[in-house]
PAZAPA-4460 file (N, C-alpha, C; in steps of 0.05 Angstrom, whole numbers, plus 32768, in hexadecimal, padded with zeros to 4 digits):
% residues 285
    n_x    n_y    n_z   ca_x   ca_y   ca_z    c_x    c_y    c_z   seq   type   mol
   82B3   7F54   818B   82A0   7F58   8176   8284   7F5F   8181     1      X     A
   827B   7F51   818D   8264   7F58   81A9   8265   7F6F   81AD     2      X     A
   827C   7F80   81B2   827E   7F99   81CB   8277   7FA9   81B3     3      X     A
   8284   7FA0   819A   8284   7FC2   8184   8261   7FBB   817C     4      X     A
   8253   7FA2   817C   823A   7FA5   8172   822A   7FA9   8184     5      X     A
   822A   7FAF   8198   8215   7FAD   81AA   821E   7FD5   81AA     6      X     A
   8238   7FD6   81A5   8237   7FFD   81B2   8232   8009   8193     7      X     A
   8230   7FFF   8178   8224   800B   816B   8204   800A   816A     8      X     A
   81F7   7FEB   817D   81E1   7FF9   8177   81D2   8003   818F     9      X     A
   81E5   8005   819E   81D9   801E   81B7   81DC   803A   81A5    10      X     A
   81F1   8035   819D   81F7   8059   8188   81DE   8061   8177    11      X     A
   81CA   804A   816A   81BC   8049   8154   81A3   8063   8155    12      X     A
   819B   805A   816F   8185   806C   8176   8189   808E   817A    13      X     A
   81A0   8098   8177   81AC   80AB   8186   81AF   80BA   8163    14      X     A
   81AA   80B3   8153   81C2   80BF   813B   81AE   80D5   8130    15      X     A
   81AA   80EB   8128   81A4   8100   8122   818F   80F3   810D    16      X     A
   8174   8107   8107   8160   8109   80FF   816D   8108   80DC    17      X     A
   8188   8120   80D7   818B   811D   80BC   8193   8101   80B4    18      X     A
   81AC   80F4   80BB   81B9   80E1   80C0   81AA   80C8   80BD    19      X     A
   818D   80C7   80CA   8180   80B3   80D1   817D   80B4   80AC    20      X     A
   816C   80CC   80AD   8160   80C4   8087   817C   80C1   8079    21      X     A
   818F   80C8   8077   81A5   80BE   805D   81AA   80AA   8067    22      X     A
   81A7   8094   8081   81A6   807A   807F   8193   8065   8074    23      X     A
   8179   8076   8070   8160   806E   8068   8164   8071   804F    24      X     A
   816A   807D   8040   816A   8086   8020   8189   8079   801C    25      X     A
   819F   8064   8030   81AF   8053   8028   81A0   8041   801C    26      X     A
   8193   8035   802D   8183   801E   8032   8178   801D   8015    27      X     A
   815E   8036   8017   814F   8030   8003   815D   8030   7FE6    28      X     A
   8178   8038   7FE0   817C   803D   7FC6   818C   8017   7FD2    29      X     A
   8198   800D   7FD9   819B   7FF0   7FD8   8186   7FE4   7FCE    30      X     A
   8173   7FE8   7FD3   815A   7FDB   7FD1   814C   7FDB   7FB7    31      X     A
   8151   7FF3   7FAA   814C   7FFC   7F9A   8159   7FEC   7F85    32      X     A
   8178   7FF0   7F81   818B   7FE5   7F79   8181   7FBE   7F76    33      X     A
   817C   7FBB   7F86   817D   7F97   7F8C   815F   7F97   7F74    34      X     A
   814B   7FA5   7F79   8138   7FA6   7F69   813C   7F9F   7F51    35      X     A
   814C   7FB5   7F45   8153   7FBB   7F22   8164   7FA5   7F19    36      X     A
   816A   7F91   7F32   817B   7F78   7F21   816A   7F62   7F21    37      X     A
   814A   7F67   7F2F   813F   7F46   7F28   8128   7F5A   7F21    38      X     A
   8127   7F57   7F00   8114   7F6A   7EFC   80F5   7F5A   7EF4    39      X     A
   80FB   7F41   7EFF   80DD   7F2B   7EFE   80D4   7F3D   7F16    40      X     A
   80DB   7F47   7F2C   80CC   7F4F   7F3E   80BA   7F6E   7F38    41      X     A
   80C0   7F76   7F2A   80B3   7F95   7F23   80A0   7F7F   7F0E    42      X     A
   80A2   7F76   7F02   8096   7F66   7EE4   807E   7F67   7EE9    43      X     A
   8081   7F47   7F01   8069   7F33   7F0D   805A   7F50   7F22    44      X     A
   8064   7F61   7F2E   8054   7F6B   7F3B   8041   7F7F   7F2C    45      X     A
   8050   7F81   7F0D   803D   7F97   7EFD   8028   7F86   7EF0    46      X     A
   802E   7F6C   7EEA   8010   7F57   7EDB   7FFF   7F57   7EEF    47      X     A
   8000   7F56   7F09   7FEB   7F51   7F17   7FD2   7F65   7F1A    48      X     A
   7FD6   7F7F   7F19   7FC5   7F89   7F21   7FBA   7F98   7F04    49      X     A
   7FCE   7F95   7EED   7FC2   7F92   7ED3   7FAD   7F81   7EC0    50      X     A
   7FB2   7F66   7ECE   7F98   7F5A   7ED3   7F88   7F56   7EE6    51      X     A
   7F85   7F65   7EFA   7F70   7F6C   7F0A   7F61   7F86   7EF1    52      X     A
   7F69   7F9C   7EED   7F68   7FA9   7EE0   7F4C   7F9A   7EC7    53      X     A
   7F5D   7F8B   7EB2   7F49   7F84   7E9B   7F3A   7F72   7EA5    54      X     A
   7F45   7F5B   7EB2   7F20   7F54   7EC0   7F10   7F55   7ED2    55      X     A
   7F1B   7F6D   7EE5   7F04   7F7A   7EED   7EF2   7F8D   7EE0    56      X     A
   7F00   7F97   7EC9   7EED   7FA7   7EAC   7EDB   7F94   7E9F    57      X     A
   7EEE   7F85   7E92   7EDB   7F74   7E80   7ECD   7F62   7E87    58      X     A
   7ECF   7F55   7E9D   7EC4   7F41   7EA2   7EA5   7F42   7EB7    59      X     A
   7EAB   7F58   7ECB   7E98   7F68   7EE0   7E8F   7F85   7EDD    60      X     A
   7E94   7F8E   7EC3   7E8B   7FA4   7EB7   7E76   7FA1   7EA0    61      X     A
   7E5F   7FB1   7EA4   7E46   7FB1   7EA0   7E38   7FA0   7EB2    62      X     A
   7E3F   7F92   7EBF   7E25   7F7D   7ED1   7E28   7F8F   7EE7    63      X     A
   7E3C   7FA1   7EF3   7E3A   7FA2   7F0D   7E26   7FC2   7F0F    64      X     A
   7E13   7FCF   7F26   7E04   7FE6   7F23   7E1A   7FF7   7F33    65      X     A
   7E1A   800A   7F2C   7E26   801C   7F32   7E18   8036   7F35    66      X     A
   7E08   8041   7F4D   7DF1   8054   7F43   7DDC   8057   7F3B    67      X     A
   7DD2   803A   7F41   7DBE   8034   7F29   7DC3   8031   7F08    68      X     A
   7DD9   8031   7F08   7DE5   802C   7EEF   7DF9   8012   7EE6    69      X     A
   7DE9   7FFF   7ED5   7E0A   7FF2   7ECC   7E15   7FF6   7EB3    70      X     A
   7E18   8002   7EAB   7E31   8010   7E9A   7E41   8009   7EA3    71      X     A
   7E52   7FFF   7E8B   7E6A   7FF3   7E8C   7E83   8009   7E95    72      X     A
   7E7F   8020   7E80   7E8F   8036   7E89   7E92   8039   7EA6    73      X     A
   7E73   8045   7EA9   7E6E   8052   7ECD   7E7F   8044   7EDF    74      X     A
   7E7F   8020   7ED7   7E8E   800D   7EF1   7EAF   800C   7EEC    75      X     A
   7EB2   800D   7ED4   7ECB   8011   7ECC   7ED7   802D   7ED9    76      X     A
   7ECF   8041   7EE4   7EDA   8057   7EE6   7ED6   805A   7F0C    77      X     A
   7EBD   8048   7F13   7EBC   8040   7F27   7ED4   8028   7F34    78      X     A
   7EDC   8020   7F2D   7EEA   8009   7F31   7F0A   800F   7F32    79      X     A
   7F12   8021   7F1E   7F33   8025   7F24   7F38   8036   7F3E    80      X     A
   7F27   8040   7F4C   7F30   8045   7F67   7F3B   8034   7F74    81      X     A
   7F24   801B   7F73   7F30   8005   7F83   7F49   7FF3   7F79    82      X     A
   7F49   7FF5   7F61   7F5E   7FE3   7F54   7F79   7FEE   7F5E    83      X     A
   7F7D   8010   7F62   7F91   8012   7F67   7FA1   8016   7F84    84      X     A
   7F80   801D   7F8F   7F87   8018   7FAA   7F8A   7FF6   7FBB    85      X     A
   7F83   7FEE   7FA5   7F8F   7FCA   7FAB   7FA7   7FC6   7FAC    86      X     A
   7FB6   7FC9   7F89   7FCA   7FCB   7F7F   7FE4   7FD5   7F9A    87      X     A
   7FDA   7FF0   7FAD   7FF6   7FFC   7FB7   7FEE   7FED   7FD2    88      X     A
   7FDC   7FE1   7FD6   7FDE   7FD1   7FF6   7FE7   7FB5   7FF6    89      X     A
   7FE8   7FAB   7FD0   7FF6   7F8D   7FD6   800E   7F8A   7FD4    90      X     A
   801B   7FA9   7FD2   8037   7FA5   7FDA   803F   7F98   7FEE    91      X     A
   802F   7F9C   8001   8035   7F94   801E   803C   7F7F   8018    92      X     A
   802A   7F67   8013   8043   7F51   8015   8059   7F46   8009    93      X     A
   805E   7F60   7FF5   807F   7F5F   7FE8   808C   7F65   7FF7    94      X     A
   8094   7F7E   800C   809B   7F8B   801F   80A1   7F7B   802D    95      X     A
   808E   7F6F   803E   8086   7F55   8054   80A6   7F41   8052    96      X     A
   809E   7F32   8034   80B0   7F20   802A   80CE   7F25   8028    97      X     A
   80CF   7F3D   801D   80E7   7F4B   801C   80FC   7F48   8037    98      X     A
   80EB   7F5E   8046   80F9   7F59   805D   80FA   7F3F   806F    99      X     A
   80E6   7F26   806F   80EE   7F11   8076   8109   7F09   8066   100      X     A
   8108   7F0A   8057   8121   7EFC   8040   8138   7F0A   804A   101      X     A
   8137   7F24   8050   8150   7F2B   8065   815D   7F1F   8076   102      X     A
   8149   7F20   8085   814D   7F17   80A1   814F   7EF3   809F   103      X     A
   8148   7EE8   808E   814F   7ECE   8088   8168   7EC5   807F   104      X     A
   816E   7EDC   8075   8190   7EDB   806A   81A2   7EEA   807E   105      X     A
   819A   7EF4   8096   81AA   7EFE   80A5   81AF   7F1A   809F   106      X     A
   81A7   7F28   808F   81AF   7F3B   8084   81AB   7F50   8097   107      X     A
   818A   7F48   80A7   8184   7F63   80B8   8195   7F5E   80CB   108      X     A
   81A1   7F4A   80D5   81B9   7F4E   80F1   81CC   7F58   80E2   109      X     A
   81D7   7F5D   80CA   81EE   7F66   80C7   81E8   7F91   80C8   110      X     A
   81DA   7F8A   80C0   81CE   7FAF   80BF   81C8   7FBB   80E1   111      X     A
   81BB   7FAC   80F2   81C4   7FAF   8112   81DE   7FAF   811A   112      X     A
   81EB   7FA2   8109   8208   7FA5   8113   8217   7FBB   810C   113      X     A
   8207   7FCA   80FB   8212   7FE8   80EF   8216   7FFE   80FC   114      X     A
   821E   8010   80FF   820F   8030   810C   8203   8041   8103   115      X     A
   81EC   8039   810B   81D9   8048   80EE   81BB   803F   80FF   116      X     A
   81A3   8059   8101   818E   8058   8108   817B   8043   8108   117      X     A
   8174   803D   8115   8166   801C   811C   8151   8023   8109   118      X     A
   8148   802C   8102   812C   8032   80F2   8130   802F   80CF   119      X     A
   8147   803B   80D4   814D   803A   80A9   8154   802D   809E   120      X     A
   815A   800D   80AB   8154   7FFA   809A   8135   7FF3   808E   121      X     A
   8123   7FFC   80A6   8105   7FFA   8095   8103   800A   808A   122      X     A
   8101   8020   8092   80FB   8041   8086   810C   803F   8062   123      X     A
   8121   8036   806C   812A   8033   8039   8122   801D   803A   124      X     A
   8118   800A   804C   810D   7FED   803A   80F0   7FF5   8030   125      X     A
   80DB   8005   804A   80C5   8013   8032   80C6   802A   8023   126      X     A
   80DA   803D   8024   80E0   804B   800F   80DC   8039   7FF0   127      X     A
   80EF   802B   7FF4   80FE   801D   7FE1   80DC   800E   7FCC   128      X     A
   80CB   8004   7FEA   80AE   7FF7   7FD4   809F   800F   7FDA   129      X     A
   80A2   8026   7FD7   8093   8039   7FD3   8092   8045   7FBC   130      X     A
   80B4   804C   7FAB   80B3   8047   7F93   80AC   803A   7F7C   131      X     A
   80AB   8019   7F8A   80A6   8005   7F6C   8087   8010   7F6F   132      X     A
   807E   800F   7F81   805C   8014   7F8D   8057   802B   7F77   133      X     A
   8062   8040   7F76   8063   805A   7F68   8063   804F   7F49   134      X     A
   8076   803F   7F3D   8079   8038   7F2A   8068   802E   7F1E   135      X     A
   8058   8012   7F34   804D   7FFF   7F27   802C   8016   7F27   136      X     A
   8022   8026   7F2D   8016   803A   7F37   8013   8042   7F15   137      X     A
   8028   8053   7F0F   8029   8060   7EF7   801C   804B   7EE7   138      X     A
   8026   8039   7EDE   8021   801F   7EC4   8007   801C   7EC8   139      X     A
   7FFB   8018   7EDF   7FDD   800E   7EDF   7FD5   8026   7EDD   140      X     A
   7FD4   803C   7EE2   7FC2   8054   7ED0   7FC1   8054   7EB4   141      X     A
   7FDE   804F   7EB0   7FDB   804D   7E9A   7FCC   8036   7E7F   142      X     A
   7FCE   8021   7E91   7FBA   800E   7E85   7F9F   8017   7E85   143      X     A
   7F95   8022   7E9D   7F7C   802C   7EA4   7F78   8036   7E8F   144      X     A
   7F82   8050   7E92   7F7A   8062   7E77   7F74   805B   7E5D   145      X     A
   7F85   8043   7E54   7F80   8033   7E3D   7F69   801D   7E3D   146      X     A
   7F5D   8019   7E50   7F45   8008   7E4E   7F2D   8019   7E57   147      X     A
   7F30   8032   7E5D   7F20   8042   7E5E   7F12   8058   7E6C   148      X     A
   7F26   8057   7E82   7F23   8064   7EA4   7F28   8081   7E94   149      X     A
   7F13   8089   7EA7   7F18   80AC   7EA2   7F0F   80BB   7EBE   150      X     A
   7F22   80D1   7EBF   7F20   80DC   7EDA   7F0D   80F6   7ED6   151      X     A
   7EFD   8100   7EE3   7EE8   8117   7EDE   7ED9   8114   7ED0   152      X     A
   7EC2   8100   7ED4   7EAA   80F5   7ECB   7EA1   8106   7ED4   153      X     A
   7E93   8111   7EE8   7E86   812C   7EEF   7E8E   8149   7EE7   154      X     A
   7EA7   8149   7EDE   7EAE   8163   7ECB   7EBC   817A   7EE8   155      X     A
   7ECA   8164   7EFA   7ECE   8177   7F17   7EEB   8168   7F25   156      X     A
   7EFA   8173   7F0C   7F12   815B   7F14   7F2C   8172   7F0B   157      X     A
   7F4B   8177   7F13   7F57   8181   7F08   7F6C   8168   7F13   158      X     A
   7F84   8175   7EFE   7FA5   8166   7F06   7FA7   816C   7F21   159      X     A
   7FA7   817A   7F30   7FAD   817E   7F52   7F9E   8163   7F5E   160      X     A
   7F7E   8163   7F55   7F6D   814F   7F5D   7F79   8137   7F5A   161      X     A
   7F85   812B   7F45   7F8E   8113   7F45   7FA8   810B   7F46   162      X     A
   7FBD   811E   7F48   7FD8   8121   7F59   7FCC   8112   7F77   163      X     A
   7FBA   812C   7F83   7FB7   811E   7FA1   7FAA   8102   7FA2   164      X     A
   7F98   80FD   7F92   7F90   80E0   7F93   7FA4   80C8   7F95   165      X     A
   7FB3   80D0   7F7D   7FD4   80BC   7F81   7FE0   80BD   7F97   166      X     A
   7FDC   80D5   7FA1   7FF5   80DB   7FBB   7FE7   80CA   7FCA   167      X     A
   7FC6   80C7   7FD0   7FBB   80BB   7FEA   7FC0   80A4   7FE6   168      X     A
   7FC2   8097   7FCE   7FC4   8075   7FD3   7FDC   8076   7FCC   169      X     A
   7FF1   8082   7FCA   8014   807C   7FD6   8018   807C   7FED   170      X     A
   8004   8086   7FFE   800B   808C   801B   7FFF   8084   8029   171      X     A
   7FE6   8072   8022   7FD7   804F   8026   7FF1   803C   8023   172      X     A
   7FFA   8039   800F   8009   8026   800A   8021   802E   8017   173      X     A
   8033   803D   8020   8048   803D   8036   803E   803B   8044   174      X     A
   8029   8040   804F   8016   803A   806C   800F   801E   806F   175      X     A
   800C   8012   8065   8014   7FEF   805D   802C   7FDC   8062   176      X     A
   8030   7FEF   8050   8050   7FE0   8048   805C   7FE4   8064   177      X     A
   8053   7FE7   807F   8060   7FED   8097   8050   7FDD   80A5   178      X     A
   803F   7FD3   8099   8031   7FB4   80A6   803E   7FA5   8097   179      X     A
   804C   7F9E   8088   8054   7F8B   807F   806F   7F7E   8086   180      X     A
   8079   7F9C   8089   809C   7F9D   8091   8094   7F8E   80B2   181      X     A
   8084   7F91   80C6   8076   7F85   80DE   8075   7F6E   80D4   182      X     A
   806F   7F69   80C6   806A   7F42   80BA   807C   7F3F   80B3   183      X     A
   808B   7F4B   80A1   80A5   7F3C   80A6   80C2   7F2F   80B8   184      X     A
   80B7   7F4B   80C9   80D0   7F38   80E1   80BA   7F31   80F4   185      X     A
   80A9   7F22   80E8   8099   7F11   80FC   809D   7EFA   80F8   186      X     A
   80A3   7EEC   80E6   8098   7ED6   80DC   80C0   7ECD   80D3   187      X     A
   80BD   7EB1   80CA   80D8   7EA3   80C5   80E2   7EAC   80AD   188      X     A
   80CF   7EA6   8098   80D5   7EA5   807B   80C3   7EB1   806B   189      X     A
   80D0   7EB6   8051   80C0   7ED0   8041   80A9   7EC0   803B   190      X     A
   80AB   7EA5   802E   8097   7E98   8030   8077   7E9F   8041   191      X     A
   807E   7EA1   805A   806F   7EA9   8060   8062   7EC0   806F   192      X     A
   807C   7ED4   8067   8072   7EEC   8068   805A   7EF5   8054   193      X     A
   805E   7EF0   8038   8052   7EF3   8023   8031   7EE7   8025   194      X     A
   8034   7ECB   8034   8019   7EC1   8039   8007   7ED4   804F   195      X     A
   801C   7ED8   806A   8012   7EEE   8084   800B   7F08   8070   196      X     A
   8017   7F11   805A   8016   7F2D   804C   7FF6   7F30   803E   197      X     A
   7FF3   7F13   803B   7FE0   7F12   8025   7FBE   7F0E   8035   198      X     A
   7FBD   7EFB   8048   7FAD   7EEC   804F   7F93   7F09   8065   199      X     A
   7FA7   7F19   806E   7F96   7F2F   8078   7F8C   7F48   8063   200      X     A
   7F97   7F4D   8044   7F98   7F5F   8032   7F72   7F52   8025   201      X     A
   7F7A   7F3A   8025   7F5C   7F33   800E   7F3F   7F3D   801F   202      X     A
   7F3A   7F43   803B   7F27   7F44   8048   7F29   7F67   804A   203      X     A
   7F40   7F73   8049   7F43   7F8C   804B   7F3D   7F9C   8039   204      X     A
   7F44   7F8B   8022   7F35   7F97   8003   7F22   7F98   7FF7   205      X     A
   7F18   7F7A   7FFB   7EFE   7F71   7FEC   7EE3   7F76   8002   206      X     A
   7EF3   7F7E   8022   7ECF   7F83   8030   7ED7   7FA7   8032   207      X     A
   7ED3   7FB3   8021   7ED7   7FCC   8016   7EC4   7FD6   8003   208      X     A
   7ECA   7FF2   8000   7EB7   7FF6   7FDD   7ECF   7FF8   7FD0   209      X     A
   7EDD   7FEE   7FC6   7EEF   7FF2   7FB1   7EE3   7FDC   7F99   210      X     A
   7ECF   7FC8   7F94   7EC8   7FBF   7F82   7EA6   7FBC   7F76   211      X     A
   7E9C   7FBF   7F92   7E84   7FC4   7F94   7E78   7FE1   7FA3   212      X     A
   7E62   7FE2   7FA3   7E5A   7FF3   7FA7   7E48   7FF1   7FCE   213      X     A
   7E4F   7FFA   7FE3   7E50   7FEE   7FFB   7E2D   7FF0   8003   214      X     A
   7E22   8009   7FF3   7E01   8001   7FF5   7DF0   7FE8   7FEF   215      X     A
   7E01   7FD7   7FE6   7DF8   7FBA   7FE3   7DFD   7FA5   7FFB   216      X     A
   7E0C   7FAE   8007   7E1A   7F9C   801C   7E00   7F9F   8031   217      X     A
   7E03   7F84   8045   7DF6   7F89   805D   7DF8   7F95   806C   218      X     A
   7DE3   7FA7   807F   7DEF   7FBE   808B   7E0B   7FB8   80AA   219      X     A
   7E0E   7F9B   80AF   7E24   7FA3   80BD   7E41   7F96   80AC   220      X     A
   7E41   7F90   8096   7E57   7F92   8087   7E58   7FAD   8076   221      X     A
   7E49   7FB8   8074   7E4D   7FD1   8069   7E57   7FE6   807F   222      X     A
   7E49   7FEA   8098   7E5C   7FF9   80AB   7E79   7FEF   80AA   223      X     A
   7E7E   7FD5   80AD   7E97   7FD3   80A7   7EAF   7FDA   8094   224      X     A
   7EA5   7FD0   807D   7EAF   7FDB   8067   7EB6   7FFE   8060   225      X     A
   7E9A   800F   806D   7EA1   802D   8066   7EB3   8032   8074   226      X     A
   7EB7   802D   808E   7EC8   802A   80A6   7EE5   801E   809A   227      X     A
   7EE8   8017   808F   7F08   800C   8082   7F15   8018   8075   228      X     A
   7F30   8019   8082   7F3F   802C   807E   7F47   8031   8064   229      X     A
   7F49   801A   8055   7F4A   8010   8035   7F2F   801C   8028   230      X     A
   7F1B   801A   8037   7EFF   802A   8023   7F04   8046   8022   231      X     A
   7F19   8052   8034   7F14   8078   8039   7F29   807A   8019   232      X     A
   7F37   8070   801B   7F4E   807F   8008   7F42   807A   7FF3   233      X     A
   7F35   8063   7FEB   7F1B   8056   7FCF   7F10   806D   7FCC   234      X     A
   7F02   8079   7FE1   7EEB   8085   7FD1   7EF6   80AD   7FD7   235      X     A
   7F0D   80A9   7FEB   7F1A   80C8   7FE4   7F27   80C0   7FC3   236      X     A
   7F2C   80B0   7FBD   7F38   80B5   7FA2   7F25   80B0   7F8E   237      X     A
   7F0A   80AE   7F8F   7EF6   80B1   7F7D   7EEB   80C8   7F7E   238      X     A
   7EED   80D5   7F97   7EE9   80F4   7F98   7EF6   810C   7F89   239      X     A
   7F14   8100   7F88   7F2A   8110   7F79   7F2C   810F   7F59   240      X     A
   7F2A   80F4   7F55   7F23   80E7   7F39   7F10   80F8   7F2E   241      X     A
   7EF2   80FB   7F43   7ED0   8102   7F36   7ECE   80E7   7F27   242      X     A
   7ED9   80D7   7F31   7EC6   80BC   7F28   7EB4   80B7   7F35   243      X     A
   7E9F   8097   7F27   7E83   809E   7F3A   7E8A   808D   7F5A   244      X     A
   7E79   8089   7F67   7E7F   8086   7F85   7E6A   806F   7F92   245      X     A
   7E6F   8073   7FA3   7E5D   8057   7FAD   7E3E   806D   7FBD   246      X     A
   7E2B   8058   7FC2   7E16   806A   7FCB   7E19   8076   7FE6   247      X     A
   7E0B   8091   7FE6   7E06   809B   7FFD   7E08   809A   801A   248      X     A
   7E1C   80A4   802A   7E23   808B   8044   7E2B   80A9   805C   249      X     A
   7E19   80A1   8071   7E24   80A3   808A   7E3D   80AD   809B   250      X     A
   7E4D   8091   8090   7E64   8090   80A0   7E72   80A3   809B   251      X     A
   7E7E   80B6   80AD   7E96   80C8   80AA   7EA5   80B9   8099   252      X     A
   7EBA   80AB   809A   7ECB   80A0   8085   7EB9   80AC   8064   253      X     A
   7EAB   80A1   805E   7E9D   80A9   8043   7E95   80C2   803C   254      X     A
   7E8B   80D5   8051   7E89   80E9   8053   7E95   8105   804E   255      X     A
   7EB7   80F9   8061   7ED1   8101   8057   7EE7   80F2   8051   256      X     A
   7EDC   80E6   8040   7EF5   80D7   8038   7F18   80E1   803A   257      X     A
   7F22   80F5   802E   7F39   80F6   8025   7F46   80FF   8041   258      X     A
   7F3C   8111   8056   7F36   8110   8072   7F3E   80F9   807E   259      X     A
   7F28   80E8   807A   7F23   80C3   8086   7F45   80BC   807C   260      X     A
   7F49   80BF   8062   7F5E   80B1   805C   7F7E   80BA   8061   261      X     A
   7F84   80D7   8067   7F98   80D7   8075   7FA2   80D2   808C   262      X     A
   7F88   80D6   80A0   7F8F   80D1   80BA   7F90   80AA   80BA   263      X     A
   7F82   8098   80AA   7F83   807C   80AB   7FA2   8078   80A4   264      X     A
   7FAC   8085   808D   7FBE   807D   8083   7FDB   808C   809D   265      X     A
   7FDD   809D   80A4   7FEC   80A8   80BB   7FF1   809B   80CB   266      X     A
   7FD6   8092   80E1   7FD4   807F   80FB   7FDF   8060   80F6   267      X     A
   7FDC   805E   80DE   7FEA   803E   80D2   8005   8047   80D7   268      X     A
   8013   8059   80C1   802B   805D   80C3   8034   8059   80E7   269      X     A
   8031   8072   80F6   803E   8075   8109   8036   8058   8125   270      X     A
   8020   8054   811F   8022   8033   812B   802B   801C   8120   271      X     A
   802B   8018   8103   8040   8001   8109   8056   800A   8100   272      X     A
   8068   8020   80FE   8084   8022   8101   8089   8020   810F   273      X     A
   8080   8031   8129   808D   8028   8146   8084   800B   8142   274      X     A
   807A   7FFF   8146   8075   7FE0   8150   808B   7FD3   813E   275      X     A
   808D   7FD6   811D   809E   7FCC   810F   80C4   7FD0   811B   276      X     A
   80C8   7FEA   8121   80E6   7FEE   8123   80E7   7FE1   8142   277      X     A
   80D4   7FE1   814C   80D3   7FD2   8167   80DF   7FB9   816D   278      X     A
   80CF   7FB0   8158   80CC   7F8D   8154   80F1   7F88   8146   279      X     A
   80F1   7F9F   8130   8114   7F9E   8125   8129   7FA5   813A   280      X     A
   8124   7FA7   8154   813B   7FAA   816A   8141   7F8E   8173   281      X     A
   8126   7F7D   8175   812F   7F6B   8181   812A   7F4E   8170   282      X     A
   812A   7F53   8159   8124   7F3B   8143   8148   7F34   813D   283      X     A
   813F   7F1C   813C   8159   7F0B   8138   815C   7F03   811F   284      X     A
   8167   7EF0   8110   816B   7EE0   80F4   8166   7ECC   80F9   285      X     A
***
């Protein structure tokens, strides 16, 4: 039993580029599948950022300046950048958890014991939260829209413009979700994958402009913040939107945002996959 698992997963690395993805798109439609039967998990992950959503409107709308302005609108239209670029990076520690819960159940040694590309068990496990990500994505626009978000406040916005804005924070959030899948075969239990998922996301988000405006910050938390990789895709998708923006800034990142935010979101991907499928050669149960 040894000899056939150890020569399928010498075989693993070897299996063709097509092959590799219809093992990946096995994966992910399992995953998929396991989804649509505990449907508290799509539920609970759509309330959360639906009430981020209304009280970050109602409750920090009108007090906050925006431009010299506090209008409730202006911040409101200011603000769902960040809401949604929150929203696709706290997948991560669903992702995270997920795959601990695998590997806690043995499941990921049973899929090494397969013949099938060492990589596509992660590759359809973030497929797989790239979708609900997509999903839960849709509903909060759509809430948006109903409490009042409007895209092309400056009158310099088309459907192409906010197609690509979606696209950039889906491709934040698989860019994530590949730090997370890293936390998960790091750690014992989903338990505390979910806590490792969470505990680095709140400093990543909140020392950002996705809620405030970073001209208020001190000037060396504000170099920080424009500098984060989470502030480029914020304020490239307030560019796309023509929502309003944070003040005036220096930093390349702000400068070119949507720029700033592909190459952030890329260099994530291709560093921690390799580190992630790395870590999945030699992670145990």
């Amino acid at each position: 039993m040894s000899a056939v698992t150890d020569a399928a997963r010498s075989a693993a690395p070897t299996r063709p580029f097509g092959q590799a993805a219809r093992d990946s798109l096995v994966v992910a439609k399992r995953n998929l599948i396991r989804m649509s039967r505990i449907p508290e998990m799509v539920i609970f992950g759509l309330i959360q950022p639906i009430m981020f959503v209304v009280l970050f409107t109602y409750v920090f709308g009108g007090s906050m300046q925006i431009g010299g302005s506090t209008s409730a609108t202006d911040y409101k239209n200011f603000l769902m950048a960040g809401i949604f670029a929150q929203t696709v990076t706290f997948a991560t520690a669903g992702a995270g958890a997920g795959i601990a819960d695998d590997m806690h159940k043995g499941l990921i040694d049973r899929f090494r014991s397969l013949p099938m590309a060492r990589g596509a068990v992660l590759t359809g496990r973030t497929l797989a939260d790239l979708v609900q990500t997509a999903l839960t994505l849709l509903v909060l626009a759509v809430v948006a829209v109903l409490v009042g978000w409007r895209v092309g406040s400056d009158g310099d916005t088309d459907l192409g413009r906010v197609l690509a804005a979606f696209g950039l924070l889906l491709l934040l959030g698989y860019a994530f979700t590949w730090i997370g899948a890293l936390i998960g075969l790091s750690v014992r239990t989903p338990e505390a994958a979910t806590s490792g998922g969470l505990i680095w996301l709140f400093p990543v988000t909140f020392i950002s402009n996705a809620f405030v405006d970073t001209g208020n910050m001190t000037p060396w938390l504000r170099h920080i913040a424009e500098w984060n990789p989470f502030s480029a895709t914020v304020q490239a998708c307030r560019v796309l939107f023509a929502n309003p923006g944070q003040s005036p800034s220096e930093a390349w990142p702000m400068q070119h945002p949507v720029w700033a935010s592909l190459i952030y979101s890329v260099l994530i991907i291709l560093i921690f996959r390799t580190l992630a499928v790395r870590k999945y050669r030699s992670a145990t149960a």
